[in-house]
FISE-172773 format. One record per residue (C-alpha): residue in three letters; z, y, x. Coordinates in steps of 0.05 Angstrom, whole numbers, plus 32768, in hexadecimal, padded with zeros to 4 digits. Example, Ala and Ser with C-alpha at 12.3 -4.5 7.8 and 13.67 -1.06 7.14 Angstrom:
2
ala809C7FA680F6;ser808F7FEB8111;
This chain:
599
unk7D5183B77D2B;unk7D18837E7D3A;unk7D0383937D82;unk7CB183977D88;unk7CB5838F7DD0;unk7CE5837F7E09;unk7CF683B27E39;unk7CC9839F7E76;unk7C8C83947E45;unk7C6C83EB7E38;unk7C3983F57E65;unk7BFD84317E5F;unk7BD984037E31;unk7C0D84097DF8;unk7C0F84507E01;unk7C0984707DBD;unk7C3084337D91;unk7C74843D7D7A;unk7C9484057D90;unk7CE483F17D88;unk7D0983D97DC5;unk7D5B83BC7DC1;unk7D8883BD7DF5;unk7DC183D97E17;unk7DC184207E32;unk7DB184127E82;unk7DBA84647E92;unk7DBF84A27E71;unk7DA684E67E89;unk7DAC852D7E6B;unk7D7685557E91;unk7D5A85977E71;unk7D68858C7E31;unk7D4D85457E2C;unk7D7985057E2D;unk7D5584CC7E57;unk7D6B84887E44;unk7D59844C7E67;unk7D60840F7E35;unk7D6383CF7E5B;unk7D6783837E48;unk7D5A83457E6B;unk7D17834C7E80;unk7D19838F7E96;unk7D2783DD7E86;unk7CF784157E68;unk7D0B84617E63;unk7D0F84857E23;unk7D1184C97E12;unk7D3F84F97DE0;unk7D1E853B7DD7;unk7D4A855F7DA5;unk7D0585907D8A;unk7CF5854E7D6C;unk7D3185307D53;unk7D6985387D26;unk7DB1855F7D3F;unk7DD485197D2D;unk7DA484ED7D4D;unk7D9C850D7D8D;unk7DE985207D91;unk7DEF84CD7D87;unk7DD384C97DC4;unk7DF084FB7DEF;unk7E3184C97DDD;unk7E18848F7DF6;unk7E2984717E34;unk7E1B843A7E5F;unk7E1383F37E45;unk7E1D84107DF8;unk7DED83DE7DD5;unk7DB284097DB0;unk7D7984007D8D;unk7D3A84377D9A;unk7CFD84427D6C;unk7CCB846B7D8D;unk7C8284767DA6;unk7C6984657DED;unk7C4784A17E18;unk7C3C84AD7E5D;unk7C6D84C07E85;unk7C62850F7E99;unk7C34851C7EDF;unk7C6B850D7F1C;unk7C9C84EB7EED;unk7C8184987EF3;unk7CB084727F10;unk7C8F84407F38;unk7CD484137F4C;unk7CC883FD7F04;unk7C8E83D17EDD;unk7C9384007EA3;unk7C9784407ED2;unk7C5A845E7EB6;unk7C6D84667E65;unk7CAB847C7E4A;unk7CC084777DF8;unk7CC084BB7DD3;unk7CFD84A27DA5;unk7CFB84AF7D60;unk7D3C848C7D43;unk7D7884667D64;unk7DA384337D50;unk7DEA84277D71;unk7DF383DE7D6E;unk7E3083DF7D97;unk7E5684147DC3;unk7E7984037E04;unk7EB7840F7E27;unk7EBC842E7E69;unk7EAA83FE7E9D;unk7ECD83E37ECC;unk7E9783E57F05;unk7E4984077F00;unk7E1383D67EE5;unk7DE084097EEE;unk7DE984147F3F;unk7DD183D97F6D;unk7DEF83F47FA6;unk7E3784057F83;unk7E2F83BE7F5F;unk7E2C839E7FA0;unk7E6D83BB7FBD;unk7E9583A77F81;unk7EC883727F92;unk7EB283317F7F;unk7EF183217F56;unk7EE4835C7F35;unk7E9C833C7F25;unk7EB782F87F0A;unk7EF0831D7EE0;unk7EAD83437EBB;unk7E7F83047EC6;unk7E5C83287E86;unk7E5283647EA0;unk7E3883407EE9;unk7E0983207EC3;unk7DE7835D7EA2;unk7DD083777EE8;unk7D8D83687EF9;unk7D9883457F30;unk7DC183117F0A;unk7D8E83047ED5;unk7D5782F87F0F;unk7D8782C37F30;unk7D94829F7EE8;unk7D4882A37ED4;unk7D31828D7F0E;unk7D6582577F0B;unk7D4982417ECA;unk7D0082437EE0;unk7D14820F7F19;unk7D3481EC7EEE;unk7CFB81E47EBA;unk7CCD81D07EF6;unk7CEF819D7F12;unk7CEE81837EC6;unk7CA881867EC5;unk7C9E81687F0F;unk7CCC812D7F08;unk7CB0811A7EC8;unk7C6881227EE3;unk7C7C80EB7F12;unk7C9780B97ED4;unk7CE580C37EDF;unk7D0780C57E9E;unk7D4C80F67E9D;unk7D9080D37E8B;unk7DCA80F37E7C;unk7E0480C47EA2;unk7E5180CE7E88;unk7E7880FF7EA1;unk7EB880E47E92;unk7EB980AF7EC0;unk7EEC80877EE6;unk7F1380987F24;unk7EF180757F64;unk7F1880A47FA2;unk7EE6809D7FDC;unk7ED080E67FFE;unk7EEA81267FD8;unk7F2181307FA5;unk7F18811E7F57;unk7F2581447F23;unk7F5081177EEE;unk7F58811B7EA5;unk7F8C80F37E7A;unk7F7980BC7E46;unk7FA580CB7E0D;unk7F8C80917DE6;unk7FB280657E25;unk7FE2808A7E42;unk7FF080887E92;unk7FA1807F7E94;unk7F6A80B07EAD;unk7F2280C07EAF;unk7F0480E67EE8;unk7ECB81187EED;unk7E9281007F0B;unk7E8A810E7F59;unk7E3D80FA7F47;unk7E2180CF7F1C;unk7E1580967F5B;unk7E35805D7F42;unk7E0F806E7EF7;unk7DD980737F11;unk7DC780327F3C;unk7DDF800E7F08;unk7D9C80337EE2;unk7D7880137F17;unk7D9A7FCE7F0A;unk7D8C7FDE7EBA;unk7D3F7FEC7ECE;unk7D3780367ECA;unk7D1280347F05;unk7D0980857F12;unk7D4980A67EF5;unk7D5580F87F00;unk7D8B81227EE4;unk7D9E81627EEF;unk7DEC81557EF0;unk7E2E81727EE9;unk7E5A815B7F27;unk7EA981717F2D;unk7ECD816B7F7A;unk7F18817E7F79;unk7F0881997FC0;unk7F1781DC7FEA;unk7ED6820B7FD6;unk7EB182408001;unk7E7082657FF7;unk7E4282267FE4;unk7E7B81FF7FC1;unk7E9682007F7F;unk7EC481CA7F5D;unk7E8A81BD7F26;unk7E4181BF7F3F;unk7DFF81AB7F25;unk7DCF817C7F4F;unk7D8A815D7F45;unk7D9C810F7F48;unk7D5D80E47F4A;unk7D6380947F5B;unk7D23806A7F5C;unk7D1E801A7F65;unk7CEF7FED7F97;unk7CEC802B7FC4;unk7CEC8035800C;unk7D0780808036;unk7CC580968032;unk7CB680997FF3;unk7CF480C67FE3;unk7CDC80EB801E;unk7C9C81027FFD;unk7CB481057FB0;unk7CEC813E7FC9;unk7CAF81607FF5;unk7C8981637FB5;unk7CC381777F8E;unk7CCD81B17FC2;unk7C8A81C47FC3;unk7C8C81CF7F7C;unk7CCD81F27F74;unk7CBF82267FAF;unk7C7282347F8B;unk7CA1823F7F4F;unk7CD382677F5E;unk7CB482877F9A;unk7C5C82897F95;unk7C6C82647FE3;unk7C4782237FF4;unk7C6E81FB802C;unk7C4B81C98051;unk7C5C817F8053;unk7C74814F806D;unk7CB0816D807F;unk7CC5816B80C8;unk7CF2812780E1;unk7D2E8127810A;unk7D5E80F08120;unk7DAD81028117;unk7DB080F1815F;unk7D7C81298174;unk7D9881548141;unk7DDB8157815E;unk7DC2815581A1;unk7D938198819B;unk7DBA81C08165;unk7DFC81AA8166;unk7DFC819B8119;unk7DDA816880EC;unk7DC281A180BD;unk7DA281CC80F9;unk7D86821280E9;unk7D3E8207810D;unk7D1D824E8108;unk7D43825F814E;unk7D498242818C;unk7D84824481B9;unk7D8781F481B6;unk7DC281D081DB;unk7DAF81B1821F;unk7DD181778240;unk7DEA817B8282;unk7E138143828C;unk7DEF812582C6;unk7DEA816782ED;unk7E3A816E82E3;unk7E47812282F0;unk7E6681318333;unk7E76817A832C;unk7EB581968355;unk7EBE81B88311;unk7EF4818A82F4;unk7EF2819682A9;unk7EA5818882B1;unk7EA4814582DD;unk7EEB813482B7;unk7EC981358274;unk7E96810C8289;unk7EBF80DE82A6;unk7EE780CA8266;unk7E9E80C28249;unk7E8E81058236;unk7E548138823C;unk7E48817D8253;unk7E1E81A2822D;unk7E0D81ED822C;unk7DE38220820C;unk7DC18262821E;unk7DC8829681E6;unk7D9582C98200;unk7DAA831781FA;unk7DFA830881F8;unk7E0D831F8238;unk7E2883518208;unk7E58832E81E9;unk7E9C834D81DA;unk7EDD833381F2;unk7EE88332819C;unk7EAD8303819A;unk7EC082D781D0;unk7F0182C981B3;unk7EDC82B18171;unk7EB58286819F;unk7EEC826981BC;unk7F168259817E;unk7EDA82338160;unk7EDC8206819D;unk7F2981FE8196;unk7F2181EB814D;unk7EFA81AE8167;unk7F37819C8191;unk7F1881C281D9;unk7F4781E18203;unk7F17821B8207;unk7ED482338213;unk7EB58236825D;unk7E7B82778255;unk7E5382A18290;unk7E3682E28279;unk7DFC82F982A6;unk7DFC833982AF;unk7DE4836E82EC;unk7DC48335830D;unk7E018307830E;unk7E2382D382F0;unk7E6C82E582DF;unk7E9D82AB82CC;unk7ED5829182F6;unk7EB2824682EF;unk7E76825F8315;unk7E9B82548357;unk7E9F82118350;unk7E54820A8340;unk7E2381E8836F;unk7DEA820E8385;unk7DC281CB836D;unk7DED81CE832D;unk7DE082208322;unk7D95820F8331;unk7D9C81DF82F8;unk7DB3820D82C5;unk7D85823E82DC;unk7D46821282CB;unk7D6481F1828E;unk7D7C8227826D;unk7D42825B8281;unk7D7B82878295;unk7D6C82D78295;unk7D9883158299;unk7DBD8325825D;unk7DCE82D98248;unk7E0982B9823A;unk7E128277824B;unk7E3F82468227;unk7E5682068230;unk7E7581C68214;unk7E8C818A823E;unk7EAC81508205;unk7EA1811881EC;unk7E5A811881CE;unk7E6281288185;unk7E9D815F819C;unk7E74818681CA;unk7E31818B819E;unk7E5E81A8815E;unk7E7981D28181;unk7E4281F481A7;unk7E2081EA8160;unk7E4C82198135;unk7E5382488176;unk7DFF82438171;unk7E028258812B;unk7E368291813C;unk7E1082AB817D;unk7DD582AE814B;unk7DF682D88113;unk7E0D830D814D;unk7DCA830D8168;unk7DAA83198124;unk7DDB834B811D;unk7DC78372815B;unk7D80836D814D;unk7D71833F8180;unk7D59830C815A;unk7D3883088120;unk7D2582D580E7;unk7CED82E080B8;unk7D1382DE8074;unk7CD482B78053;unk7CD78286808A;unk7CE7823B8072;unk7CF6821080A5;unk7D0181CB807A;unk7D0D8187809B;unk7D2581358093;unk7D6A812480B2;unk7D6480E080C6;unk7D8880A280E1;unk7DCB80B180D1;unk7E0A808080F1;unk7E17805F80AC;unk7E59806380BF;unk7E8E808A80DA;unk7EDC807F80FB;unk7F2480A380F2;unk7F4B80978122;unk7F8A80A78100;unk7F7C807480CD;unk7F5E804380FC;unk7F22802E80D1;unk7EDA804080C0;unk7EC78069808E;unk7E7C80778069;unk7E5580AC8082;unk7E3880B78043;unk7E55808B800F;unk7E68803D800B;unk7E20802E7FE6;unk7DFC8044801C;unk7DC9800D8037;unk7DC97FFE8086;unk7D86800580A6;unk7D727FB180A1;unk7D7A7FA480EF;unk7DBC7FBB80F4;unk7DDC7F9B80BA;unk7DEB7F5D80ED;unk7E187F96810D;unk7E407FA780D7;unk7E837F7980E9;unk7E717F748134;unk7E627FBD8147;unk7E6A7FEE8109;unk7E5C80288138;unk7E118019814B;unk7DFC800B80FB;unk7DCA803A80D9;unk7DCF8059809B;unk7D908058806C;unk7DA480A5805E;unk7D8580DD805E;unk7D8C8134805B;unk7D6081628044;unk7D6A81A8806A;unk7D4F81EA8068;unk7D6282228095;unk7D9D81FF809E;unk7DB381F38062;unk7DBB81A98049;unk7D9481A68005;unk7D9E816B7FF7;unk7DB18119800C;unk7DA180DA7FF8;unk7D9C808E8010;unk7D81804A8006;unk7DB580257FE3;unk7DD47FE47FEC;unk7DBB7FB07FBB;unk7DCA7F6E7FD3;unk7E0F7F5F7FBC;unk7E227F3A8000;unk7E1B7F768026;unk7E347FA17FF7;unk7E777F777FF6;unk7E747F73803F;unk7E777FC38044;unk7EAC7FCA8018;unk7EE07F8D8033;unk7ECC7F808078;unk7EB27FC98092;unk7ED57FFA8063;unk7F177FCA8056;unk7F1B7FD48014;unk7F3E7F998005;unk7F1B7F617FD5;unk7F4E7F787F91;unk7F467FC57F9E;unk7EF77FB77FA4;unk7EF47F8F7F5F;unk7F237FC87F3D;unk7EF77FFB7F58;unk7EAF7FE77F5E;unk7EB57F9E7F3C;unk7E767FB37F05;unk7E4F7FCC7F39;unk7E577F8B7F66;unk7E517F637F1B;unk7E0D7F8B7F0B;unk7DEC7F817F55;unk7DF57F2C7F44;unk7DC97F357F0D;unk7D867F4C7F2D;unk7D997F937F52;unk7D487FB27F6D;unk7D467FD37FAF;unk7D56801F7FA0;unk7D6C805F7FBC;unk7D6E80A77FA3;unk7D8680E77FB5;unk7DA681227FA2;unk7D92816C7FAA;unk7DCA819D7FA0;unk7DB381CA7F68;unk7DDC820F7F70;unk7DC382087FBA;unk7D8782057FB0;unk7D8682417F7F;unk7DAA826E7FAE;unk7D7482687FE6;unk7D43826F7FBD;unk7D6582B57FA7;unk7D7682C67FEC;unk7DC182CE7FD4;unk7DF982AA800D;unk7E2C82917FCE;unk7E1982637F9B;unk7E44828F7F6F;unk7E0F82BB7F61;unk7DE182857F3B;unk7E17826C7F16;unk7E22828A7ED2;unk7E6B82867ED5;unk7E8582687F14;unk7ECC826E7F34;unk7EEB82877F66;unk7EFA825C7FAF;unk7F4682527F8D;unk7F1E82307F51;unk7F2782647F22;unk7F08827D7EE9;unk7F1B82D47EE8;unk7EF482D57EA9;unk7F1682A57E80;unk7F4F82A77EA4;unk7F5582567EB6;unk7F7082227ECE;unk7FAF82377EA3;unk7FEE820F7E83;unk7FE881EA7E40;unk801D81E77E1A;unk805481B77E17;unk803981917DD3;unk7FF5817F7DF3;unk801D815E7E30;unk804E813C7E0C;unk800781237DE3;unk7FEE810C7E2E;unk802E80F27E46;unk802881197E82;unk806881467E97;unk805D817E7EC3;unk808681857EFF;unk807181B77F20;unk809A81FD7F20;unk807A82377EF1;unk806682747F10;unk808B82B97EFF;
């Protein structure tokens, strides 16, 4: 049974050797009296051939019962494939096996969707996929995404350690610190009416590394968020979480470049050039609407608050009035746009509060939108030259206070672009890498309905130095030392300089954050204990793992690099979980379920 090779290894150069390949049965096909067989196994697939002249009635008949995914193990000897036969979609297309005895390892059921088909794969329904995670995984396309996933991960090994980080493996039952998304909880039998939580990241861990003189710590961690999940979320994730001590922005800045360099010559044979491209929150928000801006298009938001200042069109001059902007944007080709579209358009601007969404589609040589008539001919001249206006654009606009208007002509950006792209009117090179720093984050932000500030990023986050005389008198104007990491839009990855002076770090927590003194000893009381005792300057960052993977593997869900992921409810289809425990284990916990059971 001892395999000689693996079943992307034959080429013309083992021609003649008999050679033994194991795997499972990838197709079966009865043509002319020969059974074809292609055997396939992680690495690949190689055809084999039953010619009953040259084989026992039993052993060929064996074969004519197999079907797909039966687990086999074939004896044979390599030859070239007949004239007009190679198959050139595959690295052993030129050789097949001549088999010469067969071993059924294992048969198989009837499956419950093809393996064998990309195409017919791809249209199975993703639950479907999840239920038979094991039978997902056997497609080719899986195995790429979970070695390539492993290569990446080895690499950034190799990398981190190359630069004298040492990895350390922080608890992951930890305990329950609510600031930012939901925790997952687990009960402390040993004291009952206690709890552990699951790590959001290892933060808190691993500053106090720094504190303990570590001075470069990495990890690739497990993280758990008791959160609502879409394509790029799951409730457990893995992350590359690096800190380092008497650092400064920039020198996270080019470590992550370096790390990214490495990873994408990996994974990909791509070299990207460094340093990465820097932009300000401010200018971020202000050109792309968002503060993870997809930079291989245009179709950038300009302000035209100054132009509209005095504009007999009301919700313009009104919105500027109360302190507001107008901003608009010209997405180039949409003229087109169906009413259907629109509509979509519109209800993204509601869901930012907006009454609705002011447009003008140019089209025959004129502007059509029942705003127009209140337009200027100094304000129309305006738009004209701002906006580089043509026929067949659509113009869209914005007028709200400042962070209001740029989201929303940011995710109608983003939407205007995925039409587009769909009508093959514009088009993005899908080897393109547009990377880049977000910088100069508000370290903080405020709710209104709760009347107090909250962190931007999290409560260790350090202000930039000439600010931190702001932080009781003016909150608002304070920088965050923080920092994004984005590519194409998506945000790889975040990271600050942290607090380390326990003054300030108090300061954030009681007078900024109003935690109150009691709840900031309960909950952070070792960290603030730690920092007396000689905390180094540090900061870190943490690069979202599963992310990362999926770009790299061109995939748009993170489910797909995940061996066994769930499903946006949480869910498990394979092994069937979350489920109920029985009443013994909770009476163990001390815990009583309330909740009603479902029929």
């Amino acid at each position: 049974m001892k395999r000689t090779h693996h079943c992307n290894e034959l080429r013309p150069s083992h021609i003649g050797q008999i050679v033994t390949l194991t795997g499972w049965v990838h197709s079966r096909r009865d043509l002319g009296g020969l059974i074809f067989i292609d055997i396939r196994d992680r690495e690949g697939r190689t055809q084999t051939v039953f010619d009953p002249s040259d084989l026992p009635k039993e052993l060929f008949e064996k074969a004519a019962a197999l079907r797909s995914e039966c687990v086999v193990s074939i004896t044979g000897k390599v030859r070239q494939r007949p004239a007009g036969t190679n198959n050139s979609k595959i690295p052993t297309g030129e050789v097949e096996v001549m088999t010469q005895s067969l071993e059924v390892l294992n048969m198989a059921e009837p499956l419950p969707f093809q393996i064998d088909d990309p195409e017919a794969a791809a249209k199975v329904a993703e639950e479907t996929r999840l239920q038979y995670r094991y039978l997902d995984l056997r497609r080719p396309e899986m195995a790429r995404n979970l070695k390539l996933r492993s290569k990446v991960a080895i690499a950034t090994r190799q990398f981190m350690d190359e630069q004298g980080f040492l990895e350390v493996e922080t608890p992951t039952l930890f305990k329950s610190t609510p600031e930012g998304a939901r925790e997952f909880l687990v009960p402390n039998r040993r004291e009952p009416g206690t709890f552990y939580a699951l790590p959001q990241s290892p933060q808190q861990f691993k500053q106090i590394l720094m504190v303990g003189g570590i001075e470069k710590y990495f990890q690739l961690a497990r993280c758990y968020r008791d959160e609502d999940l879409r394509a790029d979320r799951q409730p457990e994730f893995t992350q590359v979480d690096i800190e380092m001590s008497f650092i400064e922005r920039e020198d996270i800045y080019n470590l992550i470049e370096g790390l990214l360099q490495r990873v994408w010559k990996t994974a990909l044979g791509m070299d990207i050039p460094t340093p990465f491209k820097r932009l300000r929150f401010e200018e971020a928000l202000n050109r792309y609407g968002i503060d993870k801006p997809d930079t291989r298009f245009g179709m950038e938001l300009v302000d035209f608050t100054e132009e509209f200042k005095a504009s007999t069109f009301k919700v313009f001059s009104g919105a500027i009035a109360n302190g507001g902007v107008v901003k608009a944007l010209n997405a180039k080709g949409l003229a087109s746009a169906t009413q259907g579209q629109i509509e979509t358009m519109t209800e993204y601007a509601k869901s930012f509060g907006a009454k609705g969404l002011a447009f003008i589609k140019v089209e025959n040589g004129e502007w059509k939108s029942p705003i127009v008539k209140f337009f200027s001919d100094a304000e129309k001249a305006a738009l004209t030259s701002k906006l580089k206006i043509e026929e067949g654009d659509l113009i869209l606009f914005a007028a709200d206070q400042w962070l209001n208007a740029c989201e929303i002509l940011g995710k109608i950006r983003l939407y205007c672009a995925d039409v587009l792209k769909g009508q093959g009117k514009l088009t993005i090179d899908p080897n393109r890498f547009d990377f880049l720093w977000v910088v100069d984050f508000p370290l903080l932000g405020f709710d209104r309905e709760q009347s107090r500030w909250y962190s931007s990023h999290h409560p260790f986050t350090a202000p930039v130095a000439e600010d931190i005389s702001f932080l009781k008198t003016d909150p608002k104007r304070v920088r965050g030392q923080h920092y994004d990491v984005v590519v194409n839009g998506v945000e790889l990855g975040g990271g600050s300089i942290r607090i380390h002076q326990p003054e300030v770090q108090k300061t954030v927590f009681e007078d900024v954050l109003q935690i109150s003194p009691e709840e900031t000893k309960l909950r952070f009381g070792y960290m603030l204990d730690a920092f007396k005792y000689g905390a180094p300057p540090h900061g870190g960052i943490a690069l979202g793992f599963d992310r990362l993977i999926a770009i790299l593997c061109n995939t748009p869900s993170i489910r797909d690099v995940i061996a066994f992921p769930k499903t946006a409810k949480g869910v498990d289809l394979m092994t069937d979980s979350p489920t109920t425990v029985s009443s013994k284990q909770l009476r163990e916990l001390y815990l009583e379920v309330k909740a009603q059971k479902k029929e």
